[in-house]
C-alpha positions as CSV (number, residue, x, y, z in Angstrom):
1,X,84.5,12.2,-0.8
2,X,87.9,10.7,-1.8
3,X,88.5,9.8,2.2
4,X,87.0,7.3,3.7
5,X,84.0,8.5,5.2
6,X,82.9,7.2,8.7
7,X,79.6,5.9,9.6
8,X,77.9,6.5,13.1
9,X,77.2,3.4,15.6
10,X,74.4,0.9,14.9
11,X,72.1,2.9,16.5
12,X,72.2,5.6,14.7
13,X,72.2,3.5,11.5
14,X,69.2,2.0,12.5
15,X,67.0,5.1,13.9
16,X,64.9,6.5,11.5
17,X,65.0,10.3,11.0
18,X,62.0,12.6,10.6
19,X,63.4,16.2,8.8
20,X,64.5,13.9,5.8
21,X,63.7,16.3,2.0
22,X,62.1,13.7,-1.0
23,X,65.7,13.7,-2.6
24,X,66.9,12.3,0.7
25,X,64.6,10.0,1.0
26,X,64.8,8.6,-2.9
27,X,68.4,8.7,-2.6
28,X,67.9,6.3,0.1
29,X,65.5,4.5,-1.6
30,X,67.6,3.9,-4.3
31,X,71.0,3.2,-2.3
32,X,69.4,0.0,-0.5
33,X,68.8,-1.5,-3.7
34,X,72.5,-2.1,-3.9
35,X,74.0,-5.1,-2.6
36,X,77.3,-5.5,-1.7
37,X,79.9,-7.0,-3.5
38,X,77.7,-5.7,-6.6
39,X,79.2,-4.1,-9.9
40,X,77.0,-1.0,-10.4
41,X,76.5,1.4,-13.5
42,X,74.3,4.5,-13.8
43,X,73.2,6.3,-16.6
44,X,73.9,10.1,-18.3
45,X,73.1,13.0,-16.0
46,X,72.1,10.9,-13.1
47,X,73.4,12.2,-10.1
48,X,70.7,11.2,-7.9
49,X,71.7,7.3,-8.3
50,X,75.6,8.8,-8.4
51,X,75.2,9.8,-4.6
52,X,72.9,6.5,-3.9
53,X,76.0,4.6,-4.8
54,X,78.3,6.8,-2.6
55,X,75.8,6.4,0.0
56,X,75.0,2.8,0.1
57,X,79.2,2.8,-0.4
58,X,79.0,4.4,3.4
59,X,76.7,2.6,4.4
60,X,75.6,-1.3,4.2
61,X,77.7,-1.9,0.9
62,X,81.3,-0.9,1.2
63,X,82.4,-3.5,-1.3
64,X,80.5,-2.5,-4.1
65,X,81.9,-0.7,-7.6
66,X,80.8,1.7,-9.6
67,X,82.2,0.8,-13.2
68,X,81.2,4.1,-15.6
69,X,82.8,6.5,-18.1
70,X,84.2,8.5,-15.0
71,X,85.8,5.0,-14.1
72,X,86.4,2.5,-11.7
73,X,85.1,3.0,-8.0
74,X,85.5,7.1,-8.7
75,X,85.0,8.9,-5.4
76,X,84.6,12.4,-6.2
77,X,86.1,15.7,-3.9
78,X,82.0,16.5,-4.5
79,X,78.7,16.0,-6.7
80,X,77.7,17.8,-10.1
81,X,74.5,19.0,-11.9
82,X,75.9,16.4,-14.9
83,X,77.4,12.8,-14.6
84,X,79.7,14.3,-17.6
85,X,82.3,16.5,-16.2
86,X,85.5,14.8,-16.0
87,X,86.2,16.1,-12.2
88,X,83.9,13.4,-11.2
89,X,86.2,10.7,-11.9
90,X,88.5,11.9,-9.0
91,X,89.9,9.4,-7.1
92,X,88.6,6.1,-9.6
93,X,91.1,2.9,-10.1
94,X,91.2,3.8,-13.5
95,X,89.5,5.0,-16.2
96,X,87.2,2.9,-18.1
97,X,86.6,3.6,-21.6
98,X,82.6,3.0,-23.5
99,X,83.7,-0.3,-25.1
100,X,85.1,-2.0,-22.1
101,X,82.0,-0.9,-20.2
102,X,79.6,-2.6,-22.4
103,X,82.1,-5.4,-22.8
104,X,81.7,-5.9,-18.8
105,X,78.4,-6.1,-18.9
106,X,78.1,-8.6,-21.8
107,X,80.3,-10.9,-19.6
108,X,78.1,-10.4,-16.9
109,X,80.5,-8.4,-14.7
110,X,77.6,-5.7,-13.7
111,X,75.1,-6.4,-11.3
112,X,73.0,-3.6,-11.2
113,X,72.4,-0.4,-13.4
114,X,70.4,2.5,-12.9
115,X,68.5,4.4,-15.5
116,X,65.7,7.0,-16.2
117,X,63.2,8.1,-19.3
118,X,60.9,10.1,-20.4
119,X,58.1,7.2,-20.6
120,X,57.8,4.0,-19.2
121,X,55.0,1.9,-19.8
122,X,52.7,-1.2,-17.8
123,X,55.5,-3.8,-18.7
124,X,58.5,-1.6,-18.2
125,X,59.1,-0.6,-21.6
126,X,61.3,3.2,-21.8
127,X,61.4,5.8,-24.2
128,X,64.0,8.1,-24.3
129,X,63.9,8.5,-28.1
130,X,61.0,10.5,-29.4
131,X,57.5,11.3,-27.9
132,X,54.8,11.2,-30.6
133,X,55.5,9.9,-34.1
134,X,59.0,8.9,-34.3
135,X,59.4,10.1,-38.0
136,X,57.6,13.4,-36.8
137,X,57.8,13.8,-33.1
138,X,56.6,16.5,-31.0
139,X,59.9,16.1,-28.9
140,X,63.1,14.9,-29.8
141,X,64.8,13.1,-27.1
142,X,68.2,12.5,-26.5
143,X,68.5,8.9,-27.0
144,X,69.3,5.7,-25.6
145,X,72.8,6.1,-25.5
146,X,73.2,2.2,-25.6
147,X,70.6,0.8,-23.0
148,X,68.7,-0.8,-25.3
149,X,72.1,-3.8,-25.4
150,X,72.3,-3.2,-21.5
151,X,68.4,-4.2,-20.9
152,X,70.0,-7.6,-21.8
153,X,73.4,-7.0,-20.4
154,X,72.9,-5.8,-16.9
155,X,72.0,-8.1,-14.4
156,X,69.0,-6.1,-12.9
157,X,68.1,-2.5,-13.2
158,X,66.5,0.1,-11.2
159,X,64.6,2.8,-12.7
160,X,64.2,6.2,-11.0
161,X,61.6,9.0,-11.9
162,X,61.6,12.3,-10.3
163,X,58.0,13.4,-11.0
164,X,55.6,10.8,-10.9
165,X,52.7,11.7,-13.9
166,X,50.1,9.7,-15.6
167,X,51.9,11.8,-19.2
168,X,55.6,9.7,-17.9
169,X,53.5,6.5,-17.0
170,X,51.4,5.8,-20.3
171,X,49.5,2.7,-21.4
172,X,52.0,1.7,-23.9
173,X,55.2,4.3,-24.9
174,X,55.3,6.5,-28.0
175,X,58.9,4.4,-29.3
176,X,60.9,1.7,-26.9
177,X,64.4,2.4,-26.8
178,X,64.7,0.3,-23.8
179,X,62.9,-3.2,-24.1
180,X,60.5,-4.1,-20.8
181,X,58.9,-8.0,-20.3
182,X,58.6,-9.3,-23.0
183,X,58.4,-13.1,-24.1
184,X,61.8,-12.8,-26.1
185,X,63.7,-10.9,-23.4
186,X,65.2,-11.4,-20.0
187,X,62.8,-10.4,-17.1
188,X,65.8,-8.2,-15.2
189,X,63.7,-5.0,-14.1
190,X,63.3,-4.7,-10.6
191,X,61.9,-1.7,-9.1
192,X,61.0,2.0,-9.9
193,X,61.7,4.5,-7.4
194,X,59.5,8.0,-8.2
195,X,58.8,10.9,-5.8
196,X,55.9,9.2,-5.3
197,X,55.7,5.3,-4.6
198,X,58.4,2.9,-5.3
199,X,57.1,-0.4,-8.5
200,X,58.2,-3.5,-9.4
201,X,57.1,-6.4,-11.9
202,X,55.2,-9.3,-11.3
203,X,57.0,-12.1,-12.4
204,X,54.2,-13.7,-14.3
205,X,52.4,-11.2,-16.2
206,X,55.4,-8.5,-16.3
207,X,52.7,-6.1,-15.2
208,X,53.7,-3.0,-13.1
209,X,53.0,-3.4,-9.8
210,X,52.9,-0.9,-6.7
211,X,54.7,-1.7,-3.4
212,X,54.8,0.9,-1.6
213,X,54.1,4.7,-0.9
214,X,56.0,7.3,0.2
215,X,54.9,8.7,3.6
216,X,51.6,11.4,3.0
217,X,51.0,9.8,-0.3
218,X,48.4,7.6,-0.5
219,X,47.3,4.5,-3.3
220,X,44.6,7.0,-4.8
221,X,47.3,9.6,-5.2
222,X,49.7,7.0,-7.0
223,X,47.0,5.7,-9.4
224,X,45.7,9.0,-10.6
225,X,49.0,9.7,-11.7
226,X,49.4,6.7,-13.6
227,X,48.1,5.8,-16.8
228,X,47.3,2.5,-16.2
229,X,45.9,0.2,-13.7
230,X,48.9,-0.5,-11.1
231,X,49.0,-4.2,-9.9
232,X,48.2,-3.8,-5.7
233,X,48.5,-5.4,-3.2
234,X,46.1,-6.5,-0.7
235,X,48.2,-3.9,1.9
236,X,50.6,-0.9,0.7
237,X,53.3,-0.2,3.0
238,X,55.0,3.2,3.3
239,X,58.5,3.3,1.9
240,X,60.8,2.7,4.5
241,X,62.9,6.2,5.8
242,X,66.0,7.3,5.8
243,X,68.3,6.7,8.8
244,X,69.9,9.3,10.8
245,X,72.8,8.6,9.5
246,X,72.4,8.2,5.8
247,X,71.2,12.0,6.1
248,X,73.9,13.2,7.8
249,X,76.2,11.7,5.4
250,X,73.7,13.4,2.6
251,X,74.1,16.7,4.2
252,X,77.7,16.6,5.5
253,X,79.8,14.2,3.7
254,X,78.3,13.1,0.4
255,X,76.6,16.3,-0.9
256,X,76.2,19.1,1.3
257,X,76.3,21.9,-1.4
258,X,72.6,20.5,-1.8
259,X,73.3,19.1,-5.7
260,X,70.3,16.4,-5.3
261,X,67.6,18.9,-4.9
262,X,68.4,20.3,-8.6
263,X,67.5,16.6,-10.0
264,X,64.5,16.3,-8.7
């Protein structure tokens, strides 16, 4: 992936393909939440977003960054099960060191940042700490690993879950690491994309709210797998596809040892 990789004519950007796999299609999912010209992070172990940022790269946003630990606009020879191994950060500007990344975003130099838990909650509050008693817990979690500072750092933030469950989606977490709406913080959260659905916030109440399904899954299927009462609207969409070509550069370009299906 260190070459510049080619896309097809607007035709084929445009046509929708129908053989796409659920990693494709929340790969896509998560890619056209980028915007070009942004400044994008992504958290530990998160190679779906890491290929959603090479994609939307290729794609509709060829002047966005990726400033992480692997460093500045890295475009890696190809994709690994961990976010951690140092041949990732082939082909970057430079390297980037933990300080200077969190200094970025406290200057508001980073537009975007994806990150995942093991709970969120009806106003977007993560865990990624503890689940039960935190003195006690059942599970001990591996931390926040600083995105409790970039909830108010990071200009808005994507979530991504790859199994959508009522246990990952309950009324209120067992600890927040990562602070949702709340009256004394920054409403930043955008959207969650899960194998399911894709959720935002609305605005007003910070309440989770459902906007749209993947295609085969319906609102009932969505709900019963979430521990709350979703927010609806009065008409669900599907989630839009992937295109032709953001699958063929999935399959031949980006990924094609298949790494995305082992995150999900």
């Amino acid at each position: 992936m260190t070459e510049k990789i080619e896309t097809s004519t607007a035709v084929s950007e445009a046509a929708y393909v129908q053989d796409y796999t659920l990693d494709e299609l929340m790969v896509a999912t998560l890619a056209r939440t980028i915007r070009d010209g942004n400044t994008v992070m992504h958290g530990v172990a998160s190679m779906i977003p890491v290929m959603a940022i090479q994609l939307a790269k290729a794609t509709h946003a060829p002047d966005m960054v990726c400033v992480n630990l692997e460093g500045v606009d890295f475009r890696p020879q190809r994709c690994y099960l961990t976010t951690e191994y140092f041949a990732l950060g082939e082909g970057a500007v430079q390297w980037m060191s933990l300080p200077r990344m969190f200094e970025h975003a406290q200057r508001g130099r980073i537009n975007l940042g994806f990150f995942s838990g093991a709970q969120i909650d009806r106003i977007g509050n993560m865990n990624t700490s503890a689940l039960g008693d935190y003195q006690q817990p059942s599970v001990r979690l591996t931390g926040g690993a600083g995105q409790a500072i970039l909830a108010h750092t990071v200009g808005r933030i994507v979530m991504w879950l790859p199994r959508h469950e009522s246990r990952r989606f309950p009324e209120k977490v067992d600890f927040v690491t990562f602070p949702g709406h709340h009256p004394n913080v920054k409403k930043r959260l955008d959207k969650i994309v899960t194998n399911l659905a894709v959720m935002g916030f609305d605005q007003e109440t910070g309440y989770m709210k459902l906007i749209s399904t993947h295609p085969g899954v319906t609102v009932e299927q969505v709900q019963h797998n979430t521990g709350f009462e979703l927010l609806m609207p009065s008409e669900v969409p599907e989630t839009e596809l992937p295109t032709v070509e953001q699958v063929r550069l999935l399959r031949e370009k980006i990924d094609p040892e298949g790494v995305r299906k082992q995150g999900m």
